[in-house]
N, C-alpha and C positions, 0 to 999 in steps of 0.2 A: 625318514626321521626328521623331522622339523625343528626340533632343537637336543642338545644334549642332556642324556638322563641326569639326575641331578647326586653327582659324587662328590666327594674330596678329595685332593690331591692324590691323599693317601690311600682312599679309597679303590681311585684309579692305578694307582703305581706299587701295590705293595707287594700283587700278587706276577705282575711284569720282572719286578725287581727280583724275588724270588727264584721265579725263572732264569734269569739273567746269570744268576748266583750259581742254582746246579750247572747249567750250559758249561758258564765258562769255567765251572770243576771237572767234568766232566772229561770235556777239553783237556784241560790241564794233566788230568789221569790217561787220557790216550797216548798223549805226548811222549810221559815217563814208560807207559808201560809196552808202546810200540813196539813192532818186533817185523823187520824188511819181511817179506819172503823170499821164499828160495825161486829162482828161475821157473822149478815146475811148476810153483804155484801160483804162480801168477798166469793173466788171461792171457795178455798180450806180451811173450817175453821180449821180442824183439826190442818192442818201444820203450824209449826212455822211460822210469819213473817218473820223472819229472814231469814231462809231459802228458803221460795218462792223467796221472793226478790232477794235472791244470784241466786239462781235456773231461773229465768225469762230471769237474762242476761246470763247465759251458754247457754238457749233457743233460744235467738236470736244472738248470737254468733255462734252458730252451724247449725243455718239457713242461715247465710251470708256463712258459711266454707261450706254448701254443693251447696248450690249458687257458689262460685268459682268453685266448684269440678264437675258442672253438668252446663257448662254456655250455656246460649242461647243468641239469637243476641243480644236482649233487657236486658235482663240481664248485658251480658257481659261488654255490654257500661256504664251501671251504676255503675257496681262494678269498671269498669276501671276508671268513675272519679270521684262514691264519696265515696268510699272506702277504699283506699290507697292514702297516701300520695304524689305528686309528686312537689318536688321542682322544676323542669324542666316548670311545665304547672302546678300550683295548682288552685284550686278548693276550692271554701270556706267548701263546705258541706263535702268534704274528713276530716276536721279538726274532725270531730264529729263521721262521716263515719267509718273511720279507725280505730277508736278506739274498734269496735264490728267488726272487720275485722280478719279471719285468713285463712292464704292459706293452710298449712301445718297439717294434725292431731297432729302433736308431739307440735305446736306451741299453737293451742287450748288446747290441754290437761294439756300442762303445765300450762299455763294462768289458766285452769279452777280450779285445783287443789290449787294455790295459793289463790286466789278466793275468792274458798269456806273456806279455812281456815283464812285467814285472815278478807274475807269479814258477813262471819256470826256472826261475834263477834262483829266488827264494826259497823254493823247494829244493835243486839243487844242495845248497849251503846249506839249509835244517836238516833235510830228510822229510820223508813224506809225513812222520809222525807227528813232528814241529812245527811243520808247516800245516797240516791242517788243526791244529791245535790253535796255533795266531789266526787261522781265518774263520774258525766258528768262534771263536774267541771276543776276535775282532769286533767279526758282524755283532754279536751279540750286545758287547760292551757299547759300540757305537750307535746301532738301533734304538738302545734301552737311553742312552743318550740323550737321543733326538726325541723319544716319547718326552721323558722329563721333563725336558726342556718347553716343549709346547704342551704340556702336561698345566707347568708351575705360570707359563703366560697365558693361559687359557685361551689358545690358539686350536680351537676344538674344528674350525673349518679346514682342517689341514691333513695331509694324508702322507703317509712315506713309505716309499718301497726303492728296492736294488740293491747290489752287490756291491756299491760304492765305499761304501764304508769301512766293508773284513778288505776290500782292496786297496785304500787309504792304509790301512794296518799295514798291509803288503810290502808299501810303502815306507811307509816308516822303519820298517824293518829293514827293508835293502838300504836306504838310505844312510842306518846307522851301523849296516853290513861292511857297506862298499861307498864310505863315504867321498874318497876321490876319483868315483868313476864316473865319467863325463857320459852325459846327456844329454841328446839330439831329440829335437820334435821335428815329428813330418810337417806340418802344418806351419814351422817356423824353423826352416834348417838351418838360417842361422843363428841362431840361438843354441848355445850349448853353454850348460851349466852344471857343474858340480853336483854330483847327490847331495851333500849337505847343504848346497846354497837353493838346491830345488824343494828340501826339506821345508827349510826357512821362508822361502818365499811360497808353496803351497800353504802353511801354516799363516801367514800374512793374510794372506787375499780369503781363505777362509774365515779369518777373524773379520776381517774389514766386511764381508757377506753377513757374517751372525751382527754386528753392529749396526749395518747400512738399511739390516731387513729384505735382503737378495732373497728372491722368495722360487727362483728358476731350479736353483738345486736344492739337498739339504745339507746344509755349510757345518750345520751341528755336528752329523754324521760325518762328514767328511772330518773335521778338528778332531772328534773324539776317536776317531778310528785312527789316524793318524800318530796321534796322541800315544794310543794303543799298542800301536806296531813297535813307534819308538822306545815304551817303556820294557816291552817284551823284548825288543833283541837286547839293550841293555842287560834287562837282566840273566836270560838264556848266556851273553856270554861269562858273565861271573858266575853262572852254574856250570857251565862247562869247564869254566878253569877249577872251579871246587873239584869236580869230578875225577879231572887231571892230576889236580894232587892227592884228591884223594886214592887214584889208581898207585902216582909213583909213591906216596908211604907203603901201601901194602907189600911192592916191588921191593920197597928197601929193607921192609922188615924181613920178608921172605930170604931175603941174601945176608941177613946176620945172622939167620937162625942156625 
């Protein structure tokens, strides 16, 4: 394609956003209506939930990255428009797509690694219903983000795929979980920083990237998924304490009755 068909903004975004909208309803309805199963019913009982669940999307993360790596005709056309982001020609299903999308072993591996550590705890603390509820959420919100964004700058040579973003959420989440829990990098052992001050300072150097025009990662995604996670555990936890009080009235009326 030699240059980009000729839309408008809205043109491009309306039916993205759309999408965007049921996803993260959707979401949002698995969450509330989630229900564990029981030991028998599940594949693996032994293993932690938590871990399957981190485990399931590395699984199909690594199915889409050997899918790129091994395409065929049919394939290739799928992955080409709902996989990867393209501001130039978007695709509603790419919003959702791309977020279980990686071309590069080094790009999955990192992804998976952040992941599993962030994302095992996460899931822990919500429950698996929660927590994949913040990661199609996430990805979705963030994705849809980054289209817009290179959408409204008519940055049409530009492409986005990865899990970075519903794991930016991930992020944000724990952070506004476990705010005084100290954080170590391999790659900088000493450096250990507070979730909230790693919050703050991931949220920095992502801004200082959308400003600077850092063009190596996508810094939108990364902010707005971020962004995401923090606004979700906030409010998840003022729905749990509704929850709370709304169990102990029932409790209290029950005992005058």
């Amino acid at each position: 394609m030699s240059e980009p068909p000729k839309m408008s903004a809205t043109e491009r975004l309306w039916r993205p956003f759309l999408f965007t909208i049921l996803t993260i309803s959707g979401a949002m309805y698995y969450g509330y209506t989630y229900k564990s199963p029981t030991q028998q019913e599940r594949w693996f009982p032994t293993v932690p939930q938590s871990f399957a669940t981190v485990a399931s999307i590395i699984a199909v993360n690594t199915a889409v990255f050997l899918a790129w790596r091994t395409p065929l005709p049919l394939t290739w056309r799928i992955l080409n428009r709902y996989f990867i982001s393209v501001p130039a020609l978007p695709y509603s299903g790419s919003i959702l797509g791309a977020v279980f999308s990686h071309q590069t072993f080094s790009h999955l591996a990192m992804n998976s690694i952040a992941l599993y550590i962030f994302g095992t705890t996460v899931c822990e603390q919500l429950g698996p219903g929660w927590f994949l509820a913040l990661y199609i959420s996430g990805g979705a919100a963030s994705s849809f983000g980054s289209l817009a964004f290179h959408v409204l700058r008519k940055n049409f040579a530009t492409t986005s795929l990865g899990a970075s973003g519903a794991i930016a959420a991930l992020m944000g989440t724990y952070c506004v979980v476990n705010p005084e829990k100290e954080l170590m990098f391999v790659l900088l052992p000493f450096l250990v920083l507070k979730a909230k001050y790693f919050a703050m300072g991931m949220a920095a150097l992502e801004t200082t990237g959308i400003l600077c025009g850092w063009r190596v990662f996508d810094h939108v995604a990364h902010l707005g998924g971020l962004a995401w996670g923090t606004a979700f555990a906030v409010w998840l936890k003022k729905e749990m304490e509704r929850r709370r009080q709304e169990r102990r009235k029932r409790l209290l009326s029950v005992g005058f009755r």
